[in-house]
C-alpha positions in Angstrom: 107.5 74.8 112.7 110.5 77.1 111.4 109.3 76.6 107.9 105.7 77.5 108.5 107.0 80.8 110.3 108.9 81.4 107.5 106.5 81.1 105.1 104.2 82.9 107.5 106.7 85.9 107.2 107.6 85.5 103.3 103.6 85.8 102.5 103.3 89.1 105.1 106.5 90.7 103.1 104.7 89.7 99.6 101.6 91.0 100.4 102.6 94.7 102.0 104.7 94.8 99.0 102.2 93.9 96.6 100.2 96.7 98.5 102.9 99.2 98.6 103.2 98.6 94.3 99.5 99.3 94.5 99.4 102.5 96.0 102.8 103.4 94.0 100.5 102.6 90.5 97.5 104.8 91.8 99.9 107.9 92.4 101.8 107.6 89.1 98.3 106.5 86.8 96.2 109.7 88.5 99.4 111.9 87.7 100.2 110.6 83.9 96.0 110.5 83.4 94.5 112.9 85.5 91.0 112.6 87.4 87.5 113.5 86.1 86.9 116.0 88.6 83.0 115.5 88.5 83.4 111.8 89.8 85.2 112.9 92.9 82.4 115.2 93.9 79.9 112.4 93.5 82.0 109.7 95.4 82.8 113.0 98.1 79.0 113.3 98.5 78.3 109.7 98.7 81.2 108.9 101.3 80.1 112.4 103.4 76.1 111.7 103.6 76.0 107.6 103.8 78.8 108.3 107.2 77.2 111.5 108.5 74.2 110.1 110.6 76.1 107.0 111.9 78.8 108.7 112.9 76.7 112.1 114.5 74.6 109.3 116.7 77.5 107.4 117.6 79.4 110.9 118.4 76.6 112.2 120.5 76.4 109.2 123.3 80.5 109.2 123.0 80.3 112.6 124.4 77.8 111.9 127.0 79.5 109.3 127.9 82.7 110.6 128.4 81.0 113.4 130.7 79.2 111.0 132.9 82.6 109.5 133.8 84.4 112.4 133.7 82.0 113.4 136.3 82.5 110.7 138.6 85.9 110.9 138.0 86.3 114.2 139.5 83.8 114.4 142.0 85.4 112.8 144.5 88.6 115.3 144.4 86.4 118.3 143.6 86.9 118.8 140.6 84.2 118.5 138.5 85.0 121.9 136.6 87.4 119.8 134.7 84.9 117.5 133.0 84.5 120.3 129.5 88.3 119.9 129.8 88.6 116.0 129.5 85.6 115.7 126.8 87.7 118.3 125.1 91.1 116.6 125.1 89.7 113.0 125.0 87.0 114.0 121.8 89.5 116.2 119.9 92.5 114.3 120.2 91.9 111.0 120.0 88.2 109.8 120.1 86.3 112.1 116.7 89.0 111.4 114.6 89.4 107.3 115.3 85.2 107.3 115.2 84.8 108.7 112.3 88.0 106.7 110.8 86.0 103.5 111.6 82.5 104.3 110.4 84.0 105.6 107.3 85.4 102.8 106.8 82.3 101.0 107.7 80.3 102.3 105.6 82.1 103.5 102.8 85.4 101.3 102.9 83.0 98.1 102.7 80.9 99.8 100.1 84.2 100.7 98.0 85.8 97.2 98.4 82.6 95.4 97.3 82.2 97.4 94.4 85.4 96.8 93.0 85.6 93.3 93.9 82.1 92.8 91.5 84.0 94.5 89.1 86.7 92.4 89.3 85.0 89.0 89.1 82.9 90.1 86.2 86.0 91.5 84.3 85.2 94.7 83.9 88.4 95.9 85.0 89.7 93.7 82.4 87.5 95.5 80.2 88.5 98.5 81.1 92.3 97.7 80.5 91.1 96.0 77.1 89.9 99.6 76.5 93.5 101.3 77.1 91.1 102.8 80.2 93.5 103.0 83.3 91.5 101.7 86.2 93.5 103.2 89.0 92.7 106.4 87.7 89.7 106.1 86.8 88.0 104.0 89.9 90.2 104.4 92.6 91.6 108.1 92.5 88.1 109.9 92.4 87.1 107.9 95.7 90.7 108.9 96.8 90.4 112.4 96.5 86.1 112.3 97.7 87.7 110.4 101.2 90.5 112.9 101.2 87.9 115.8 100.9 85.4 114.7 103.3 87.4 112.9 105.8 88.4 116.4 107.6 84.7 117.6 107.4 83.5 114.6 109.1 86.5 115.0 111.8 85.3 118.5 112.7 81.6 117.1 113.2 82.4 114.8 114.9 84.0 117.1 117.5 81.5 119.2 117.7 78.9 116.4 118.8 81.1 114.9 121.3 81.4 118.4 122.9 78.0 119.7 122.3 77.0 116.0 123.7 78.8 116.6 126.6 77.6 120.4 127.3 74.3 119.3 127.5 74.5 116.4 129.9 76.6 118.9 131.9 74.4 121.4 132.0 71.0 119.3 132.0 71.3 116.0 133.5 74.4 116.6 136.1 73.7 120.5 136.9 77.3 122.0 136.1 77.5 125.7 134.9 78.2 125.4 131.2 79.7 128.3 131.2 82.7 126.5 133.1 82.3 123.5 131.1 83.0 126.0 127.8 85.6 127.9 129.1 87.6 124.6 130.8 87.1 123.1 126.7 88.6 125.8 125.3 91.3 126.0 127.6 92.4 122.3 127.0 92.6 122.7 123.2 94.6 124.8 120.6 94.0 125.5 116.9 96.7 123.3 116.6 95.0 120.3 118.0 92.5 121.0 115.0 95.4 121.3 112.3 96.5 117.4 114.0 93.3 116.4 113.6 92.8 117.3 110.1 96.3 115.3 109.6 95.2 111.9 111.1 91.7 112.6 108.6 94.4 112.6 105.7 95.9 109.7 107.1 93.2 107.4 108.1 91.7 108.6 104.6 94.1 107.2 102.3 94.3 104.0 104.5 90.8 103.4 104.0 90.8 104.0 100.6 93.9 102.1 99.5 92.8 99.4 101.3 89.6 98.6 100.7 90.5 98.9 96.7 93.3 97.0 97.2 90.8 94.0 98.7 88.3 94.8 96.2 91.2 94.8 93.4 92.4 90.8 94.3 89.0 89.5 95.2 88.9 86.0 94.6 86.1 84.9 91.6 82.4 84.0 93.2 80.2 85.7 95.6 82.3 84.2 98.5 85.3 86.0 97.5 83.2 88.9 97.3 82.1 88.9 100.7 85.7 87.8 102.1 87.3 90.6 100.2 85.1 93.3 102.1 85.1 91.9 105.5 89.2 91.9 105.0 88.7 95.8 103.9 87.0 96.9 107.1 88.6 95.2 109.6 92.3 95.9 108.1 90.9 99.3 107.6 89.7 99.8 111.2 93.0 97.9 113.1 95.6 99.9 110.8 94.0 102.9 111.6 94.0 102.3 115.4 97.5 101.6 115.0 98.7 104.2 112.5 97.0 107.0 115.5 99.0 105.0 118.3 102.2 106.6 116.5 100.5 109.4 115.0 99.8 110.8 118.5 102.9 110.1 120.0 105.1 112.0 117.4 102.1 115.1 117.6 102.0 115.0 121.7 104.2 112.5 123.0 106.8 115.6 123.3 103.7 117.6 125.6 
């Protein structure tokens, strides 16, 4: 039992490192070779329009949601002004930027982590090497720096359907004044809860990214390894990120 625990811990060590000496390759190769500038708009636009109505439906019923139980929340100590105030705090904060962490990563991080791992099982990242073509640099930074670009814009959309979701079940279906329901969301957040959010983007970004290339990089050979290899990426993708905004959030408001 102790040596399978050990061996259990020795294969968790190996493997972060392997995937810290990953992302350590990808910094130094995009610095000493640069970026073609024209891929990372096309991987930006692909990322940004294959997430965008997936994660505006998805926002939309979060935000109702949230303001139907807000609602009943409240209405029993009379306080059902404060519904724009918890669909504010609850969407900004934490739920828009976790959402649209996970369906980037479901849609792009398992598109990403495929891609490479067919790559990698025909050789032509071996080709690419063969080539003196660095393929850090030249598959993996332009998604890096399309998520990085994107990742904010989807945040902020996301925000704005799970309040504008909210407003109009206020307004519509439950009879508030949205005038309250405005004013009580605007009270609750700051432009520094929009600066935060922006930050966990960045984070959850590079996770996805580094992660799902990192899966599609040691694929095993065969179709199977294909497939493992992306369902690895968008689960590790999705749990890390759950966990990296755990901490995230506590060093950003754990203090308020």
């Amino acid at each position: 039992m102790m040596a399978k625990s050990d061996n259990t811990v020795t294969r968790s060590v190996q493997t972060f490192g392997d995937y810290a000496y990953f992302i350590a390759d990808l910094f130094t190769a995009t610095l000493r070779h640069g970026v073609s500038w024209r891929s990372v708009i096309e991987e930006a636009h692909k990322i940004g329009i294959r997430s965008l109505p997936i994660l505006l439906i998805i926002n939309l019923f979060v935000g109702s949601n949230l303001t139907i139980l807000g609602f009943h929340a409240f209405t029993p100590l009379g306080g059902q002004r404060l519904v724009g105030l918890f669909v504010a705090l609850a969407g900004v904060r934490e739920l828009a930027p976790i959402i649209a962490a996970s369906m980037v990563a479901a849609k792009a991080g398992t598109q990403m982590a495929s891609q490479i791992a067919v790559m990698r099982i025909q050789e032509q990242i071996d080709a690419l090497e063969v080539m003196a073509v660095n393929p850090h640099a030249h598959l993996i930074a332009p998604r890096m720096l399309g998520i990085l670009l994107v990742m904010p814009a989807l945040t902020l959309i996301a925000i704005f359907a799970t309040v504008f979701s909210g407003y109009v079940v206020s307004v519509y279906q439950l009879g508030l004044n949205g005038t309250v329901y405005l004013e009580f969301a605007a009270d609750g957040i700051t432009a520094m809860d929009f600066v935060y959010c922006v930050v966990k983007a960045w984070v959850f970004g590079i996770i996805i990214c580094t992660l799902s290339c990192w899966f599609g990089f040691n694929c095993k050979s065969g179709p199977e390894g294909v497939g493992l290899a992306t369902n690895r990426a968008v689960v590790s993708s999705a749990v890390v990120c759950v966990v990296v905004n755990y901490f995230i959030s506590e060093v950003l408001y754990g203090s308020l």
